[in-house]
N, C-alpha and C positions, 0 to 999 in steps of 0.2 A: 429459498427466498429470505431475505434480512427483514427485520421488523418494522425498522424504521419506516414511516410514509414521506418522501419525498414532496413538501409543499413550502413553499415560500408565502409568508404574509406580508402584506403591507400595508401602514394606514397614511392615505394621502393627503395631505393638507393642502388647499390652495396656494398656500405662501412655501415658496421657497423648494425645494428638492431634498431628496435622500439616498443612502445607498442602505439596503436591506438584504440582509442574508437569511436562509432556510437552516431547519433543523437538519441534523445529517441525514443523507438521503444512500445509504446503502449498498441498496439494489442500482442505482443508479454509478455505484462506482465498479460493481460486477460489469455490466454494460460496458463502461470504459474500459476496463481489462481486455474484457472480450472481443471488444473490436479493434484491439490494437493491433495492428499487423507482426507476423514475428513471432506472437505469441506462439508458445513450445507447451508450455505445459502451467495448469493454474489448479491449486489444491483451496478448495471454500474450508472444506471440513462440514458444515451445513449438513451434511446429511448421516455425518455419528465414523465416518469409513476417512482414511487417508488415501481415497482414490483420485485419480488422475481427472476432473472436470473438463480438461480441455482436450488434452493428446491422452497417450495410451502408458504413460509412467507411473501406473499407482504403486503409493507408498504404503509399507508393514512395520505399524507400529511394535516396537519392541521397548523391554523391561517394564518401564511402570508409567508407558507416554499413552495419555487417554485423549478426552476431550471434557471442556466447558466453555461457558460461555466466553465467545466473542469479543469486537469489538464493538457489534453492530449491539448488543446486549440484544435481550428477549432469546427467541429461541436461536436467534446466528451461534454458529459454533465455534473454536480453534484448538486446538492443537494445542494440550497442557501438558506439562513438563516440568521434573520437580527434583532434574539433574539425577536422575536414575536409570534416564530414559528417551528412547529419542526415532523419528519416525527415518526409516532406510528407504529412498525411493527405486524403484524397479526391482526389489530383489530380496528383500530381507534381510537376513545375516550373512547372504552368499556374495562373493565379492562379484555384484551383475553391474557390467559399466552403463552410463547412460551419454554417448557422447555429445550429445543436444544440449545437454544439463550441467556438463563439464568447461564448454567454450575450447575444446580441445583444438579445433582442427583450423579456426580463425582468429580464436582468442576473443571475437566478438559476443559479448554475450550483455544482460542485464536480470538481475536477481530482483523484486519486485514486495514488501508485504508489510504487513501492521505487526509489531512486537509489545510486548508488555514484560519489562523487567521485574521480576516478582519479588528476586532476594534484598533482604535488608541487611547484608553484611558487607558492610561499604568497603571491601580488603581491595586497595587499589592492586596490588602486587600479582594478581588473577583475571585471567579474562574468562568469558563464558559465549559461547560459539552458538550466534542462530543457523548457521547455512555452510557445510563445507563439500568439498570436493575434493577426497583423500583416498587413499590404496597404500603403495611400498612408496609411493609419491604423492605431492600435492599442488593440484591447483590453483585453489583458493578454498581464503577463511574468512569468514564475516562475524567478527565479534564485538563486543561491550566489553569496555574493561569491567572491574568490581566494583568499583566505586562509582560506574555510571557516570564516569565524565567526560568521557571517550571511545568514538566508533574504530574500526580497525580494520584494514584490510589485509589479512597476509599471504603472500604467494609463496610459500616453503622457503624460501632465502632472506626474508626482509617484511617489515610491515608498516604501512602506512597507518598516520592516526587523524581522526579530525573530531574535535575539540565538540562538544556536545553541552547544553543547560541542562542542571538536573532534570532525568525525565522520570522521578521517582517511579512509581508503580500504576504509571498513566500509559494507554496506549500510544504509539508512536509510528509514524509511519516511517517506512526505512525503501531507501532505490540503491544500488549499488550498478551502476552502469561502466563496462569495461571494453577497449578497444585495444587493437597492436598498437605499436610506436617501437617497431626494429625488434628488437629481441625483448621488446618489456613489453608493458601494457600500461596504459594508464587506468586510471580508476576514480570516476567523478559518483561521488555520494550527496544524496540528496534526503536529506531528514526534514519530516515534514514541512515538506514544500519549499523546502529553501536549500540551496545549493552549498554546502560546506567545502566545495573546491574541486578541483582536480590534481592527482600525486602520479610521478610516475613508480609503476613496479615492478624486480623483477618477473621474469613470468615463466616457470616451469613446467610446463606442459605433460600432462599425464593422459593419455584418451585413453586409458584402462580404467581411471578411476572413477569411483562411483561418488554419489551425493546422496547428503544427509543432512536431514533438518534435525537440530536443536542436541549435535555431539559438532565435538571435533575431529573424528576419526572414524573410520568406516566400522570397525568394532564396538561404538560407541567407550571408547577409551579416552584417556583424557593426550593431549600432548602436548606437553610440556608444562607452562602454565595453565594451559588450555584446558575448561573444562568444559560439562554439558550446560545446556542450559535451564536457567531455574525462572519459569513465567510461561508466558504464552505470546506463542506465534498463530497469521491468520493471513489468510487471503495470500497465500504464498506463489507469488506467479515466474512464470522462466522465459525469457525473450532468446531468440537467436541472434538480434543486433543489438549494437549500443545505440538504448532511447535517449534522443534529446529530454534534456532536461524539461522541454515546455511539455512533453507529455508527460513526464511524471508528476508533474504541476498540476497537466490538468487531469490526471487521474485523483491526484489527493483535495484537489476544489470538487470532484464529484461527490465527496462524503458529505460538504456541509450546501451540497446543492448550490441551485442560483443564487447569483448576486443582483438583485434589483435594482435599476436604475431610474430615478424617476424625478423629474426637471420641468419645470414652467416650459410650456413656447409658443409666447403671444397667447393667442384665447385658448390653447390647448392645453396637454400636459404631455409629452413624452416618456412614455415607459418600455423602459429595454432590457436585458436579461442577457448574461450569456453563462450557457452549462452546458454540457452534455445531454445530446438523448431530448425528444421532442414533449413541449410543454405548454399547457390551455391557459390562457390570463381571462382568469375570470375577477367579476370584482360583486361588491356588495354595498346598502347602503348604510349599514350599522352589525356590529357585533354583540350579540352572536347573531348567527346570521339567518335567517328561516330558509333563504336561495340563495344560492352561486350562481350569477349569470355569463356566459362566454363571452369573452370582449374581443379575443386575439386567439385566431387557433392553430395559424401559418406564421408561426414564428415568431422573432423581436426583429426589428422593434413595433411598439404602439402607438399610435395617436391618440389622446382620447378628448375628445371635447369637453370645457369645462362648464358647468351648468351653475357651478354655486355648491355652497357646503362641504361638506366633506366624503369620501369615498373609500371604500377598504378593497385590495385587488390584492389577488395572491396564484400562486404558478400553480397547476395540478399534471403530474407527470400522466403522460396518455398509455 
């Protein structure tokens, strides 16, 4: 479980409306993962093991790939890496295929998770590999160039780029969703929350080869430019289709929880929310508060009558 608590505040004034957002709320973006349909395989790291959370793929960490903390910080954990080292899922150092985790057999696939670029040696001329899928052939590569100013996707013949704002050594959330289109594939990337396009690529099909978080190469070898990766990866998840973009949306709105909505209407006040995952609108009449009383327990939106004064309401996840 992440540390975060999941609660939205709000202080209401009689005049006028707001829209109010919550601290990041975690757990509540696990949730989202987890009921996404599709879902193949999700590594938290949460519990110190690169085992498989959701399906049966756990991962064996190799050379000098540990854990610390998270994105979620406190005790959330991820997957640290210091370009030494790198986690092989299903197998270890043995070349064990995972075809679920390659997109081999439809080419349908979407790769899912928070990264944190750690190195400060802005060498554009090198990339560094969160996610690949290699053997004597390769699938796909999902990398950072050096210099942090661009995402990559490359299918062993060709690579696509989309143009990224410094994310210095801040966590980031990353989607790489891929479908056929004839003998390619395209490949729509989604960094935090915002869609940086769709490219098409070619697309060489391997279903011998395996997957591997944070190298380029099933040996954890480098190729070509390609190196390991230096930072931290988390919440690493594997879908079997290409997710619309609106899910990936709303998996990354689940970290900073509800968005409140809250508007005059005639002698009332209107208060609405929308997030993931079921949530109590309680309110108060001063902060800090001695009781939270329940005002809303079946959802958004609210009505709430207005009395005079002022009033404080905030979401508490059930």
């Amino acid at each position: 479980m992440k540390s975060r608590i999941p609660i939205a505040l709000a202080a209401l004034s009689l005049i006028g409306g707001g829209v109010f957002r919550s601290e990041a709320g975690v757990a509540a973006y696990q949730a989202a993962v987890q009921a996404t349909p599709d879902l193949v395989s999700y590594y938290k790291f949460d519990d110190g093991t690169a085992n498989d959370n959701f399906g049966t793929n756990n991962g064996t960490l190799l050379g000098t790939a540990g854990f610390a903390t998270g994105f979620g910080g406190g005790p959330d954990q991820a997957l640290n890496l210091d370009g030494s080292g790198y986690d092989s899922l299903g197998g270890g150092a043995a070349l064990i295929s995972i075809p679920a985790l390659t997109f081999a057999s439809t080419t349908n696939g979407t790769v899912e998770m928070w990264a944190q670029a750690g190195w400060t040696d802005l060498t554009p001329s090198v990339f560094y590999a969160m996610v690949s899928s290699t053997a004597y052939s390769m699938n796909y590569n999902i990398l950072m160039t050096g210099d942090k100013s661009a995402l990559v996707f490359w299918s062993d013949t060709a690579w696509q780029t989309f143009s990224i704002l410094a994310p210095g050594t801040n966590w980031h959330h990353l989607a790489v969703a891929i479908a056929p289109a004839g003998t390619n594939c395209t490949c729509t990337v989604i960094w935090d929350g915002v869609s940086l396009g769709t490219q098409v690529a070619p697309w060489a099909s391997g279903p011998n080869n395996t997957v591997q978080l944070g190298t380029p190469q099933w040996n954890g070898s480098t190729y070509g430019a390609a190196g390991n990766w230096i930072g931290k990866l988390d919440e690493v998840a594997f879908y079997s289709t290409h997710l619309p973009v609106s899910s990936i949306q709303a998996h990354y709105a689940a970290t900073t929880g509800p968005m409140i909505h809250i508007a005059p209407s005639g002698a009332n006040v209107a208060i609405s929310w929308s997030a993931f995952g079921n949530w109590v609108l309680e309110s108060a009449p001063q902060l800090p508060a001695v009781r939270w009383t329940a005002v809303q327990t079946n959802g958004s939106p609210a009505t709430i009558s207005i009395s005079g004064g002022n009033n404080f309401f905030r979401l508490r996840a059930q």
